[in-house]
TORMARDREN-113520 format. One record per residue: residue in three letters; x, y, z of N, C-alpha, C in turn. Coordinates in steps of 0.001 Angstrom, whole numbers. Layout:
REM TORMARDREN-113520
("ALA"; (X; Y; Z); (X; Y; Z); (X; Y; Z))
...
REM end
This chain:
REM TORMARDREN-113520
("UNK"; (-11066; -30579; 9213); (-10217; -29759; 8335); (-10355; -28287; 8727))
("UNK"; (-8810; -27465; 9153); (-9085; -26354; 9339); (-9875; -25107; 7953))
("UNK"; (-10282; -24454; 8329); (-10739; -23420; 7514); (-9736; -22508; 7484))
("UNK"; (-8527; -22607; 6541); (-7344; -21665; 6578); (-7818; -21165; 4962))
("UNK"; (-7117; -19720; 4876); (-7093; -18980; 3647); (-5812; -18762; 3436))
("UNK"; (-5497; -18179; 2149); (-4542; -17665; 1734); (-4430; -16703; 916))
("UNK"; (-3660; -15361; 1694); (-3534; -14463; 1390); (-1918; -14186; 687))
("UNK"; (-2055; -13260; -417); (-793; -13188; -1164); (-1091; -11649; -1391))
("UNK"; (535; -10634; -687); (43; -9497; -1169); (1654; -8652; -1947))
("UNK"; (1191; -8919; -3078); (2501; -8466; -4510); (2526; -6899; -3969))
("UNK"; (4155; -6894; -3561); (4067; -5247; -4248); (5710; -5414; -5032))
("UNK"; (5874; -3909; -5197); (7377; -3605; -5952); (8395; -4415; -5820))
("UNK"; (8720; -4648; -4304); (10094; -4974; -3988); (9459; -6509; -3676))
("UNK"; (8913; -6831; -2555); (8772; -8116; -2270); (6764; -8815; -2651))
("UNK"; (6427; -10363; -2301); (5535; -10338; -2700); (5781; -11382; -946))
("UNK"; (4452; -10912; -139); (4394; -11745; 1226); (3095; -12701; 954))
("UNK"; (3294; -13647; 1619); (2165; -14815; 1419); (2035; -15483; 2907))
("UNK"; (624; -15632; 3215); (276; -16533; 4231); (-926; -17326; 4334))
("UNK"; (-974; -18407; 5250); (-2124; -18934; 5859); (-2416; -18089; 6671))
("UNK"; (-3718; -18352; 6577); (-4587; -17375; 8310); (-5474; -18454; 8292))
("UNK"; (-6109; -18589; 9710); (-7203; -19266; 10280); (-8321; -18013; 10562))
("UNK"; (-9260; -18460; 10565); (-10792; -18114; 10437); (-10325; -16106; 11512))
("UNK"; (-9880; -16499; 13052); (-9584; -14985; 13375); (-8237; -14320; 13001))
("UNK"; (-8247; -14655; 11882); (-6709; -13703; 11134); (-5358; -14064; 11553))
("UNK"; (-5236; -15250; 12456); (-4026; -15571; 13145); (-3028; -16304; 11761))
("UNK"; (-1732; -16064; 12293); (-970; -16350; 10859); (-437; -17928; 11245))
("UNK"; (-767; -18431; 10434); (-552; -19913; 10435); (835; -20399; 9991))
("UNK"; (1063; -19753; 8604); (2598; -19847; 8324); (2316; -18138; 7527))
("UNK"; (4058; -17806; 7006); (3899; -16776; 7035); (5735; -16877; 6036))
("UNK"; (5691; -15781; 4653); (6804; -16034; 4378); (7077; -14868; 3225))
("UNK"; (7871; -14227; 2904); (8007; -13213; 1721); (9307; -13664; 951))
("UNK"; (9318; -13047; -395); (10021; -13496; -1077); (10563; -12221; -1845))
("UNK"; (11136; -11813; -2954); (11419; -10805; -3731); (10932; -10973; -4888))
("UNK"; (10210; -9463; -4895); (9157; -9682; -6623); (10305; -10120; -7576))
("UNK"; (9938; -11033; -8376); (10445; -11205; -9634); (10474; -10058; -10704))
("UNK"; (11478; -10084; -11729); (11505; -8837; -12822); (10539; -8698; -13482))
("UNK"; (9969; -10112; -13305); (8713; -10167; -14616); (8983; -9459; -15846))
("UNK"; (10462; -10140; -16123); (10539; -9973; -17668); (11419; -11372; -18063))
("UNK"; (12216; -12085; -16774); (12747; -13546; -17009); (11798; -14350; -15991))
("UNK"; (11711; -13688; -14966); (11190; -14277; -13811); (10276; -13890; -13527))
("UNK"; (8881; -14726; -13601); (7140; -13821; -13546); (6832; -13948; -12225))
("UNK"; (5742; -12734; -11817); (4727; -12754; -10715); (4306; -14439; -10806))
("UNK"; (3349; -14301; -11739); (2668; -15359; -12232); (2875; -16630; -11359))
("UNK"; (4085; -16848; -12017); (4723; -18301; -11462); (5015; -18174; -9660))
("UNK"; (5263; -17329; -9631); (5553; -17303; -7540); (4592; -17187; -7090))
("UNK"; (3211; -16678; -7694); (2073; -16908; -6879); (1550; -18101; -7401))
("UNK"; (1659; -18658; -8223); (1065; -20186; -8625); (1627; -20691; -7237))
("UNK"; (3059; -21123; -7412); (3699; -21827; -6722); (3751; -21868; -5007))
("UNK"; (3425; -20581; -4576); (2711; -20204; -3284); (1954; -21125; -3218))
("UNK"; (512; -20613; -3710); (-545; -21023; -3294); (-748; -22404; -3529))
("UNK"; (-124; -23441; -4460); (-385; -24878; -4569); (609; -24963; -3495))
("UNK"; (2261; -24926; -3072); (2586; -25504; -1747); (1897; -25345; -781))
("UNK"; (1053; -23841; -541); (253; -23903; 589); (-845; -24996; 767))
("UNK"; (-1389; -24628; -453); (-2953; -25838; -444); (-2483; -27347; 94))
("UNK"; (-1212; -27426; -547); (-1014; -29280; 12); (-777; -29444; 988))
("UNK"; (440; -28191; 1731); (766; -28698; 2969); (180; -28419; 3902))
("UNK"; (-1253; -27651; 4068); (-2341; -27293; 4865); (-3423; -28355; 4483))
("UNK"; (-3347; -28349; 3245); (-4901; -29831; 3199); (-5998; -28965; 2827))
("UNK"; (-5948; -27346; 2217); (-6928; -26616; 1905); (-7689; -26734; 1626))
("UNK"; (-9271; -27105; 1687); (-10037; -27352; 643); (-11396; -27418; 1638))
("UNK"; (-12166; -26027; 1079); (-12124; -25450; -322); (-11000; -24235; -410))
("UNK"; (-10449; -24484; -1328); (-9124; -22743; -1526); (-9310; -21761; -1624))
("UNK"; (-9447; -20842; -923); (-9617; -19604; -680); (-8427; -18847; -979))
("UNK"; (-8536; -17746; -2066); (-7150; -17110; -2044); (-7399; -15527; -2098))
("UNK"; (-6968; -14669; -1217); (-7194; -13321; -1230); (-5637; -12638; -1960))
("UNK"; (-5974; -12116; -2868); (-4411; -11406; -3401); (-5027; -9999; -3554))
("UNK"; (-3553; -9270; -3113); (-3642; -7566; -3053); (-2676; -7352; -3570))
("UNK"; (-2732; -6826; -5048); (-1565; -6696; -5926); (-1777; -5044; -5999))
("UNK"; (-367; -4232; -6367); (-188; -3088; -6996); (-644; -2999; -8449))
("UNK"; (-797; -1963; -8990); (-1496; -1939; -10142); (-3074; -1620; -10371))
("UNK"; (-3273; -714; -11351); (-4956; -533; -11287); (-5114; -1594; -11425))
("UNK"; (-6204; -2467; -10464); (-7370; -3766; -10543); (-8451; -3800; -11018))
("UNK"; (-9295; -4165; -12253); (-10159; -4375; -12232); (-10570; -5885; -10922))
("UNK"; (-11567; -5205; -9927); (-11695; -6435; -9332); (-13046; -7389; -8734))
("UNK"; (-14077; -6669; -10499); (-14379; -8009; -10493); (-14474; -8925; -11149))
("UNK"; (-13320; -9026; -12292); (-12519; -9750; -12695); (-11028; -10621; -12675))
("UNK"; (-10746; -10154; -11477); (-9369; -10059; -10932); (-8198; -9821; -12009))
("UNK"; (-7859; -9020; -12437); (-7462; -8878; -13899); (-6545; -7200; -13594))
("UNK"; (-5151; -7452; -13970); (-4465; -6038; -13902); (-4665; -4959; -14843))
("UNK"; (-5454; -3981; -15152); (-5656; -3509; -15731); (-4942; -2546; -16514))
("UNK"; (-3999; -1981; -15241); (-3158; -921; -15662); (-1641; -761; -14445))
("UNK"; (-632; -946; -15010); (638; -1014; -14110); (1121; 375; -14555))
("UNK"; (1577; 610; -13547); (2903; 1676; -13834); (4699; 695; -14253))
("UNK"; (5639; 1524; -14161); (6973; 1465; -14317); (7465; 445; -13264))
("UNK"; (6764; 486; -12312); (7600; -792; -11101); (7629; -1699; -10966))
("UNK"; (6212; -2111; -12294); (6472; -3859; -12417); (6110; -3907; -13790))
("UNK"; (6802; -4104; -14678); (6865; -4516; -15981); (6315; -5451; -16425))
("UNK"; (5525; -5662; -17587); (4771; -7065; -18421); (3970; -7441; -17266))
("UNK"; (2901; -6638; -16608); (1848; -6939; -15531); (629; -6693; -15803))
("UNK"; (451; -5808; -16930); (-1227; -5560; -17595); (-1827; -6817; -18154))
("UNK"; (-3148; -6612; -17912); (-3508; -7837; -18298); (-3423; -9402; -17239))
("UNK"; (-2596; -9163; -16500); (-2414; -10190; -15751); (-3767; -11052; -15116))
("UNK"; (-4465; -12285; -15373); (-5950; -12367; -14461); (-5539; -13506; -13268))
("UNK"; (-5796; -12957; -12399); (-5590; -13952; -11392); (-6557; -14946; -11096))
("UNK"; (-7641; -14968; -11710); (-9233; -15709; -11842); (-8531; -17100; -12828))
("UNK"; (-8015; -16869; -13591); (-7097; -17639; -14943); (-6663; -18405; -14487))
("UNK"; (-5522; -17943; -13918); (-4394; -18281; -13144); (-4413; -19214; -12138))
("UNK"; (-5222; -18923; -11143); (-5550; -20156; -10294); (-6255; -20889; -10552))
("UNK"; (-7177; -20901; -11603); (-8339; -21999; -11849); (-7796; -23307; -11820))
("UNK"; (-6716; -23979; -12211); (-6563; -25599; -12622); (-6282; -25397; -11066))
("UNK"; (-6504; -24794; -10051); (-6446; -25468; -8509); (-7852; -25196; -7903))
("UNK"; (-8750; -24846; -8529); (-10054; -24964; -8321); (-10128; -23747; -6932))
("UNK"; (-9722; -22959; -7364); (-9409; -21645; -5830); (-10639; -20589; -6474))
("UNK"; (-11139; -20411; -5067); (-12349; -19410; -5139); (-11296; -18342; -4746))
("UNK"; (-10947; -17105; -5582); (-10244; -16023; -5328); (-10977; -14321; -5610))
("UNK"; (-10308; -13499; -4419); (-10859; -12534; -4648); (-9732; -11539; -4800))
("UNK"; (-9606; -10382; -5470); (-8155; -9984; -5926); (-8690; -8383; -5658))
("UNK"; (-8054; -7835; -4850); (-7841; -5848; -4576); (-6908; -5252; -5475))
("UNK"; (-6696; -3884; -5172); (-6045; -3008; -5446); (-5204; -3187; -3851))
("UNK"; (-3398; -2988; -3971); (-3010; -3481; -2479); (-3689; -2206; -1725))
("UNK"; (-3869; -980; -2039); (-4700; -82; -1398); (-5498; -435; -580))
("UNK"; (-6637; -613; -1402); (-7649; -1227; -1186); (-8101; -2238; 19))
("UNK"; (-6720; -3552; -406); (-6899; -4911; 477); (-6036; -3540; 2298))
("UNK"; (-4981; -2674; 2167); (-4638; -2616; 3235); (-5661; -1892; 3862))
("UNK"; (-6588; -951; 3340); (-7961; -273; 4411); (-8634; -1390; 4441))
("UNK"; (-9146; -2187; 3633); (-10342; -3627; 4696); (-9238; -4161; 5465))
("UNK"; (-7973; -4489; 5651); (-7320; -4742; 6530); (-7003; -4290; 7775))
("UNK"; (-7309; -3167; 7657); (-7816; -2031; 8709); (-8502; -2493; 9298))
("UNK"; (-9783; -1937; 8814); (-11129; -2099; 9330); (-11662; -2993; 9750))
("UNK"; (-10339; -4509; 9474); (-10960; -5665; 9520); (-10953; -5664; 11577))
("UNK"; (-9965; -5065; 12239); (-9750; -4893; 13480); (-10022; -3786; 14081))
("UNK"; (-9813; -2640; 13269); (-10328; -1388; 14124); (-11342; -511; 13438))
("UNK"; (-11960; 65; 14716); (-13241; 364; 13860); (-13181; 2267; 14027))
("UNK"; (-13521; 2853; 13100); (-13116; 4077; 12935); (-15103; 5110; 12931))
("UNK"; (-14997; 5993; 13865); (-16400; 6629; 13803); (-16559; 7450; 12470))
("UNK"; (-15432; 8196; 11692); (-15640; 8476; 10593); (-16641; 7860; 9162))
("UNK"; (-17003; 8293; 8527); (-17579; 7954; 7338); (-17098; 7784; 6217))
("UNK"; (-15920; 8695; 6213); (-15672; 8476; 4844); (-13887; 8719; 5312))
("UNK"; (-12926; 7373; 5038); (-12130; 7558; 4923); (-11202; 7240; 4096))
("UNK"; (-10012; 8110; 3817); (-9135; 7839; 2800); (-7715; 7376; 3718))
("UNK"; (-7226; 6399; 2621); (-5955; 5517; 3099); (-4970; 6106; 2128))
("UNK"; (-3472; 6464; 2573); (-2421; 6878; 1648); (-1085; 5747; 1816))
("UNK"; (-833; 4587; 971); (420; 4215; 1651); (1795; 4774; 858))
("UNK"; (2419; 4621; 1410); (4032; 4963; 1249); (4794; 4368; 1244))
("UNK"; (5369; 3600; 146); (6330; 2348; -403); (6961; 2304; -1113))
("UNK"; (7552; 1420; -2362); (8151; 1798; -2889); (7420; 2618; -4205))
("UNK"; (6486; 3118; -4461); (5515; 3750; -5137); (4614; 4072; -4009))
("UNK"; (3062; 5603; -4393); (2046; 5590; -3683); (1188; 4962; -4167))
("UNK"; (138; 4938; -3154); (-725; 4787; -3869); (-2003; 5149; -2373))
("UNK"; (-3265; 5315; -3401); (-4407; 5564; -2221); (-5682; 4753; -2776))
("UNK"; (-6435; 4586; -1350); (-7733; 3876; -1264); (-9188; 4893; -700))
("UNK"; (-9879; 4942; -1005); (-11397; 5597; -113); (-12461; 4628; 239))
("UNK"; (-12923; 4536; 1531); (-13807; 4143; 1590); (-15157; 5173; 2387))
("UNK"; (-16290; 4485; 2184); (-17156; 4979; 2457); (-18293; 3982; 3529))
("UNK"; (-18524; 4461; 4114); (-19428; 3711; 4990); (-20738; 2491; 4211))
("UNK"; (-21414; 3653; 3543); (-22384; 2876; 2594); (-21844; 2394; 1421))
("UNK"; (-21169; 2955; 804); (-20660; 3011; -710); (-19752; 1600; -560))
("UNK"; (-19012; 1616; 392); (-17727; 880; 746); (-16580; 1499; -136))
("UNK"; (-15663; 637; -717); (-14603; 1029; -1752); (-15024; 2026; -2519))
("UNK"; (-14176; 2526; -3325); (-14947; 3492; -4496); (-13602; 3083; -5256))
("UNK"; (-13560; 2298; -6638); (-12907; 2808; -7613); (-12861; 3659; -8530))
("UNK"; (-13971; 4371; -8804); (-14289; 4530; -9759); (-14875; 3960; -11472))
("UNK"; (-14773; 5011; -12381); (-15552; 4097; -13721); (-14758; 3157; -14120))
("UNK"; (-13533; 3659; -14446); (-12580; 2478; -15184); (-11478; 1787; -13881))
("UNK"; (-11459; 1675; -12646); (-11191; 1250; -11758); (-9796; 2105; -11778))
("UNK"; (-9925; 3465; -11766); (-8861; 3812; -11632); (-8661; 5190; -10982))
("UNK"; (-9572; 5115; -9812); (-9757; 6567; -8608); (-8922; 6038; -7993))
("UNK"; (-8679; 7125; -7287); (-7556; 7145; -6311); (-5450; 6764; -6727))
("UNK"; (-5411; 6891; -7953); (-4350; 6736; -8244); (-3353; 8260; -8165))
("UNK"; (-3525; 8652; -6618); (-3176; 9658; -6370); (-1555; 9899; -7006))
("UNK"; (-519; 8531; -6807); (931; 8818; -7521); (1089; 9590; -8290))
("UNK"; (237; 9644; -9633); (827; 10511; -10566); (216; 12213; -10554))
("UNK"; (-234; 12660; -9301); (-657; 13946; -9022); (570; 14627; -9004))
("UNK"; (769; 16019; -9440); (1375; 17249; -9245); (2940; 16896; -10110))
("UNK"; (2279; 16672; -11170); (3996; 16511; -11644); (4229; 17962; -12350))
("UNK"; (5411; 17929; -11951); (5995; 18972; -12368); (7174; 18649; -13400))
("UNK"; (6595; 20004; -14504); (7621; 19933; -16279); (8933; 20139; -15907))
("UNK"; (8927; 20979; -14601); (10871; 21250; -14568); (11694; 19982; -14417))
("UNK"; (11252; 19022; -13681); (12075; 17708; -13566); (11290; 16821; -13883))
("UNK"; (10332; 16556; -14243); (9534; 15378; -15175); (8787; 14162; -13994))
("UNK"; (8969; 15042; -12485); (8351; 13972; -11443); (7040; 14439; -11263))
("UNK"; (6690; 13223; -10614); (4969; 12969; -10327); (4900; 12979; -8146))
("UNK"; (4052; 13433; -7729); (4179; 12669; -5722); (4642; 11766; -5994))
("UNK"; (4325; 10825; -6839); (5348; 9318; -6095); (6568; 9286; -6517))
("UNK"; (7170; 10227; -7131); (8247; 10360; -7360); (9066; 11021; -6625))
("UNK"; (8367; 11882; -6005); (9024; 12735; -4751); (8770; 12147; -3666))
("UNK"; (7655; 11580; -3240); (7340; 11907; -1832); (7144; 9984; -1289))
("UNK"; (6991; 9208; -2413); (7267; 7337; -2091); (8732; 7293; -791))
("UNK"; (8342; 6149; -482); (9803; 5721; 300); (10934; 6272; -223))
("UNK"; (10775; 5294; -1887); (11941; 5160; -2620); (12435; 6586; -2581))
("UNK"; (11799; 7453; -2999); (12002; 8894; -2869); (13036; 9243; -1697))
("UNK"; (12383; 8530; -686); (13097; 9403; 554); (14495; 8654; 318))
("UNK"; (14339; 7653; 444); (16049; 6473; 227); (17000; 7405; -1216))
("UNK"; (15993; 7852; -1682); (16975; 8602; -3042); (17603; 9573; -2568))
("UNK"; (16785; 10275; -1661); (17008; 11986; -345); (18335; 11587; -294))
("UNK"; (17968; 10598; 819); (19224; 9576; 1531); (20827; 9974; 780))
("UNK"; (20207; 9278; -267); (21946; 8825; -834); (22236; 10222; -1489))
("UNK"; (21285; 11375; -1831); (21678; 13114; -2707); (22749; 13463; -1411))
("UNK"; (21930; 13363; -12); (22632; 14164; 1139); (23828; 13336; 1495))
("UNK"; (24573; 12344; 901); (25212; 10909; 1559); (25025; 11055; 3258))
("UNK"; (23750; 10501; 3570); (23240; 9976; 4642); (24311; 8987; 5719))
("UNK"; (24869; 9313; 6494); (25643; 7863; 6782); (25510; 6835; 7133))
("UNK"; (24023; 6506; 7168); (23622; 5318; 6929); (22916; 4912; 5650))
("UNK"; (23556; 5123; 4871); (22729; 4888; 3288); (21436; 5144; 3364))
("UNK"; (20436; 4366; 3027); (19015; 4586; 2625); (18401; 3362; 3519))
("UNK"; (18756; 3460; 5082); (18605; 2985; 6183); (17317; 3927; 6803))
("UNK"; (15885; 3688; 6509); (14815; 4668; 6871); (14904; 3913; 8461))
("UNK"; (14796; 3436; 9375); (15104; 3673; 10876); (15926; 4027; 11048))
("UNK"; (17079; 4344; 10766); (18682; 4720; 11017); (18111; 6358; 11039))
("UNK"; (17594; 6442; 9970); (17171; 8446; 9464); (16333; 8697; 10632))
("UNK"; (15355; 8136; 11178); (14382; 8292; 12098); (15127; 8770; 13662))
("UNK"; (16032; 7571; 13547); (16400; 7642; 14626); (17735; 8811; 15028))
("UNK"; (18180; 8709; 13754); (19014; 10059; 13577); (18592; 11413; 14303))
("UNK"; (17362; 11805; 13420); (16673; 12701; 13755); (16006; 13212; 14995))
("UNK"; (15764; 12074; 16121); (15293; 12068; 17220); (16492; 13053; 18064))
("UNK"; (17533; 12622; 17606); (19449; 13195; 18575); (19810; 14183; 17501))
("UNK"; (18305; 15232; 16694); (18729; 16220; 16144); (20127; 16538; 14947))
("UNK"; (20068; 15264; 14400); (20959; 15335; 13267); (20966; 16212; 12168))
("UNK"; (21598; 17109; 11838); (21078; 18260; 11568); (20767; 17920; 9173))
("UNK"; (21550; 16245; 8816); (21003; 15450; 8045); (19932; 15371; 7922))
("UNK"; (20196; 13984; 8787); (18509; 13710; 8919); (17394; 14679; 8942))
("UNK"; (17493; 15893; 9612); (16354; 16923; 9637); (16714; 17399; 8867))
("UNK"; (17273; 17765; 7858); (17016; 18338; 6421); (16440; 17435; 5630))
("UNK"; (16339; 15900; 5446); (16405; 15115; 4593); (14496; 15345; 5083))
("UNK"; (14275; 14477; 6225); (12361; 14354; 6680); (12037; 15499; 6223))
("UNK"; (12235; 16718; 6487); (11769; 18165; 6263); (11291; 18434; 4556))
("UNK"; (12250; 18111; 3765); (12175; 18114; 2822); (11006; 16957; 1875))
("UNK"; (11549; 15609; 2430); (10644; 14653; 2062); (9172; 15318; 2739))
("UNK"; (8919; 15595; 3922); (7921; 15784; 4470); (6982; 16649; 4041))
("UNK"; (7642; 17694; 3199); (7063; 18725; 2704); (6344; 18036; 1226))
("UNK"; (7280; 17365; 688); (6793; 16679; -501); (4867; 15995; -126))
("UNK"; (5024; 14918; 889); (4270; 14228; 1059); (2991; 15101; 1810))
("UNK"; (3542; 16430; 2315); (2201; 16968; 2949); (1309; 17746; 1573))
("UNK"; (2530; 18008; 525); (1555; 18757; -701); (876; 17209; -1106))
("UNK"; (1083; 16646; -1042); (-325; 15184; -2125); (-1089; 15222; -953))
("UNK"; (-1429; 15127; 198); (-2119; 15074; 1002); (-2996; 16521; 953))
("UNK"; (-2385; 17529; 1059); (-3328; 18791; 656); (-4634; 18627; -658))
("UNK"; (-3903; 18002; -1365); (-5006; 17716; -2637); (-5656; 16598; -2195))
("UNK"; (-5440; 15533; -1247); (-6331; 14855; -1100); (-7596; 15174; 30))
("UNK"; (-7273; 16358; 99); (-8388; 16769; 1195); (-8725; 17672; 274))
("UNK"; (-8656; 18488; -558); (-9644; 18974; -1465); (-10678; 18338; -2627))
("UNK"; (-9993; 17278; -2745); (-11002; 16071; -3684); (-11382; 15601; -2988))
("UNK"; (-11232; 15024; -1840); (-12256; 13956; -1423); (-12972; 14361; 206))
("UNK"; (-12073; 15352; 751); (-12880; 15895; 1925); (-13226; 14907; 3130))
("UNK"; (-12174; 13989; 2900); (-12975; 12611; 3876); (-12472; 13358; 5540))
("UNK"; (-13151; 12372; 6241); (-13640; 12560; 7784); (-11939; 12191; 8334))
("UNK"; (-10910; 11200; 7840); (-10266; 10723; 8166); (-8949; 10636; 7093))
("UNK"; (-8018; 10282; 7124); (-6745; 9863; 6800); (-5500; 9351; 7046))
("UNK"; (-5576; 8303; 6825); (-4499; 7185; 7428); (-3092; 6761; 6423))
("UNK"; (-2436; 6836; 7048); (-778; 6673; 6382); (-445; 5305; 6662))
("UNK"; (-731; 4410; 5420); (108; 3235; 5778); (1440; 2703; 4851))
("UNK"; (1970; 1397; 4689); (3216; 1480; 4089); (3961; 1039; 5190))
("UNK"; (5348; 94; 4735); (6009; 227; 6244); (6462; 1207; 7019))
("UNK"; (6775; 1938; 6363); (7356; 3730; 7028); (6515; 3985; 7982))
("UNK"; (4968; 3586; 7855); (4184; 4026; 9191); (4112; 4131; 10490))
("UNK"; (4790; 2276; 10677); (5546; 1997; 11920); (5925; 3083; 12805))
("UNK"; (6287; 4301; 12260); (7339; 5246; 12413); (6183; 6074; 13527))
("UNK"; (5227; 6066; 13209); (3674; 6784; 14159); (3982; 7828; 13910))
("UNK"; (3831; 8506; 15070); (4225; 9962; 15318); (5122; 10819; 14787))
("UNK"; (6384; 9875; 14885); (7486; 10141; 14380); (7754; 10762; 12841))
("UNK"; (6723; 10220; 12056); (6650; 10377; 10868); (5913; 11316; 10388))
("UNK"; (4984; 11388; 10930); (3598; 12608; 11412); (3869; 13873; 11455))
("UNK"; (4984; 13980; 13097); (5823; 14926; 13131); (6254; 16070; 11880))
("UNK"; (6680; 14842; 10329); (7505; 15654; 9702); (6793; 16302; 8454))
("UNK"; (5103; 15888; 8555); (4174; 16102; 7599); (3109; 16400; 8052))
("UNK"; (2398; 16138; 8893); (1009; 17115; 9277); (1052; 18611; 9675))
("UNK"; (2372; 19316; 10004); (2481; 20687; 10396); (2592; 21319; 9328))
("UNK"; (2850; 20688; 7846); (2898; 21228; 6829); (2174; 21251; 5431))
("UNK"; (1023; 20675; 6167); (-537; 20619; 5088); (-843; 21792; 4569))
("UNK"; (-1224; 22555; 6195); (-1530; 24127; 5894); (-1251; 25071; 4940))
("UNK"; (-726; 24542; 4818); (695; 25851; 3851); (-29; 25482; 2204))
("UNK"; (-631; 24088; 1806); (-645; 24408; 441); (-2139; 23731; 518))
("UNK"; (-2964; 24722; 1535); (-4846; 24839; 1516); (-4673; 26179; 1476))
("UNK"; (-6184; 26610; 1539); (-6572; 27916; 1219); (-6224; 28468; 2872))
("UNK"; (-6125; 29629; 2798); (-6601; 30321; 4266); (-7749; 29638; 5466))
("UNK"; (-7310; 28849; 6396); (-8129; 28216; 7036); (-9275; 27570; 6492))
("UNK"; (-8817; 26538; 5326); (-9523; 25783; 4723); (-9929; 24315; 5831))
("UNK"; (-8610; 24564; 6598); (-8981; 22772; 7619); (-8292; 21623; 7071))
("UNK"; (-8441; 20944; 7473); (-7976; 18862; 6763); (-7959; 18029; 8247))
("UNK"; (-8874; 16706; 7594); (-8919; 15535; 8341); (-7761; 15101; 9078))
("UNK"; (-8351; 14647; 10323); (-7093; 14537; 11264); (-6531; 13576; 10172))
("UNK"; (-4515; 12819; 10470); (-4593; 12168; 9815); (-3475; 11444; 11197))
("UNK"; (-3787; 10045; 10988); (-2760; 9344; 11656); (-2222; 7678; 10470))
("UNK"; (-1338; 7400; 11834); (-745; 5840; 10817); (-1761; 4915; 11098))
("UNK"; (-1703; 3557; 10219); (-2719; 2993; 10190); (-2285; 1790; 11824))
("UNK"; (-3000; 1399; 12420); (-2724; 632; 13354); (-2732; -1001; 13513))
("UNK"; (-2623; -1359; 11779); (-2611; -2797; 11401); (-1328; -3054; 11078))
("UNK"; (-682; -1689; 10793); (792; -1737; 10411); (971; -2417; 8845))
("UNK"; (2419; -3271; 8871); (2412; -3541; 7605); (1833; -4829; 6518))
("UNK"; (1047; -5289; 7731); (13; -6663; 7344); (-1086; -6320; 7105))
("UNK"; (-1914; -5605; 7137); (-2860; -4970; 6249); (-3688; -5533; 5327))
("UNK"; (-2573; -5211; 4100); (-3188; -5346; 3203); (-3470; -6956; 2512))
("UNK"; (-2333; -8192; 3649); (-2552; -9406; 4277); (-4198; -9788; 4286))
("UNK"; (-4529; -8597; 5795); (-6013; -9510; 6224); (-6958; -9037; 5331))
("UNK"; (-6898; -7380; 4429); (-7772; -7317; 3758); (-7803; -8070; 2535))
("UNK"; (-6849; -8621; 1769); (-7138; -9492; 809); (-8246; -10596; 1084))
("UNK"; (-8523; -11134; 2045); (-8982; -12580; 2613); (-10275; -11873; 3374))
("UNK"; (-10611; -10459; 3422); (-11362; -10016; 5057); (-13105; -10398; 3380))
("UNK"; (-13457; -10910; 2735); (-14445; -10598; 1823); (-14926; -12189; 1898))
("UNK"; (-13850; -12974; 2426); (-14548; -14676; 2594); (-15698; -15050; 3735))
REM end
């Protein structure tokens, strides 16, 4: 019997699920669209995952790694605290939930699961690094060499999203500076490719004089939350993940030249690059703790 796991990682828009074998290779592999979870629950699509998986693999013993959005308490596997992007999700325990399938489960913050997903392949000389992804909400992770994770007391450090809101328009960074944000850019400037983020990328490369207003602007957004995250946490490192990352350089380009501007007078900040696991991540870190 193979030793396959299963990893399930919920976010906003879609929820991806797979088998992996023992070196992270994807065995099957499949995403779906989050439910409203107000007719149609999380709940039930990850039940239903993970028992088709278990039968048609022969699982046993069940291993299930899930990396959900939402503050986690996780070592209870239990949602503690949701924002606006997924409705009727507090409270949620995923320990509960899978028990009548007898699944040994371990449940992250998706933060969280995408830096051990990291780390699960590349190894970084830094000590202390912080992860930022960029999706359809933010969100951030820290780790520490010794410490490892850090949630904090009530498991709720690093919930960088709701930093820097401002009273004139009632937004928070993840309101400005998330994907969704930029796709919103998109459709203010009517983009002519709608809220097509490679279309904008690639725009921009042949100097679209759009597109480079639209990154510039977003970019500026996303380099002020990053300024504050190098004054709280000072880490050695900083990594941009999210699918947008893909983007490498490209994306880099439109936000690391503009950190400076909101630190002190040659205050400094951690190099920062994209993460190099891309958008499976937070995949191997759900499962990287078996």
């Amino acid at each position: 019997m193979e030793n396959y796991k299963i990893a399930i990682d919920i976010g906003g828009t879609a929820i991806k699920a797979a088998v992996l074998d023992e070196s992270y290779h994807f065995i099957d592999y499949k995403k779906v669209p989050t439910p409203n979870n107000i007719n149609h629950f999380i709940v039930d699509v990850v039940y239903d995952l993970v028992e088709t998986y278990q039968q048609l693999y022969n699982i046993n013993p069940l291993k299930v790694g899930i990396s959900s959005a939402g503050v986690i308490d996780e070592v209870h596997g239990r949602v503690v605290y949701s924002g606006p992007t997924i409705p009727n999700f507090k409270s949620t325990n995923f320990h509960t939930l899978l028990s009548p399938l007898s699944a040994q489960v371990h449940v992250f913050n998706d933060v969280n699961a995408a830096l051990l997903g990291e780390l699960v392949f590349h190894k970084y000389d830094q000590e202390n690094i912080f992860c930022l992804t960029l999706g359809t909400g933010i969100g951030g992770a820290f780790y520490n060499n010794t410490l490892q994770l850090y949630n904090g007391e009530r498991n709720r450090a690093n919930e960088i999203g709701y930093l820097l809101y401002k009273i004139e328009d009632g937004t928070t960074f993840e309101q400005r500076a998330s994907t969704s944000a930029l796709k919103s850019l998109m459709h203010d400037y009517a983009f002519a490719y709608a809220d097509d983020v490679p279309k904008l990328f690639e725009a921009a490369k042949y100097h679209d004089r759009t597109a480079l207003a639209i990154l510039n602007q977003w970019g500026n957004d996303v380099a002020e939350g990053l300024a504050q995250i190098q004054i709280m946490y000072d880490p050695g490192l900083i990594l941009i993940g999210g699918g947008i990352s893909t983007q490498g350089n490209q994306l880099l380009k439109y936000i690391t030249p503009k950190i400076n501007q909101f630190l002190p007078h040659q205050f400094g900040h951690a190099p920062i690059q994209t993460v190099r696991s891309e958008n499976h991540a937070a995949l191997f870190g759900a499962v990287s703790r078996f």
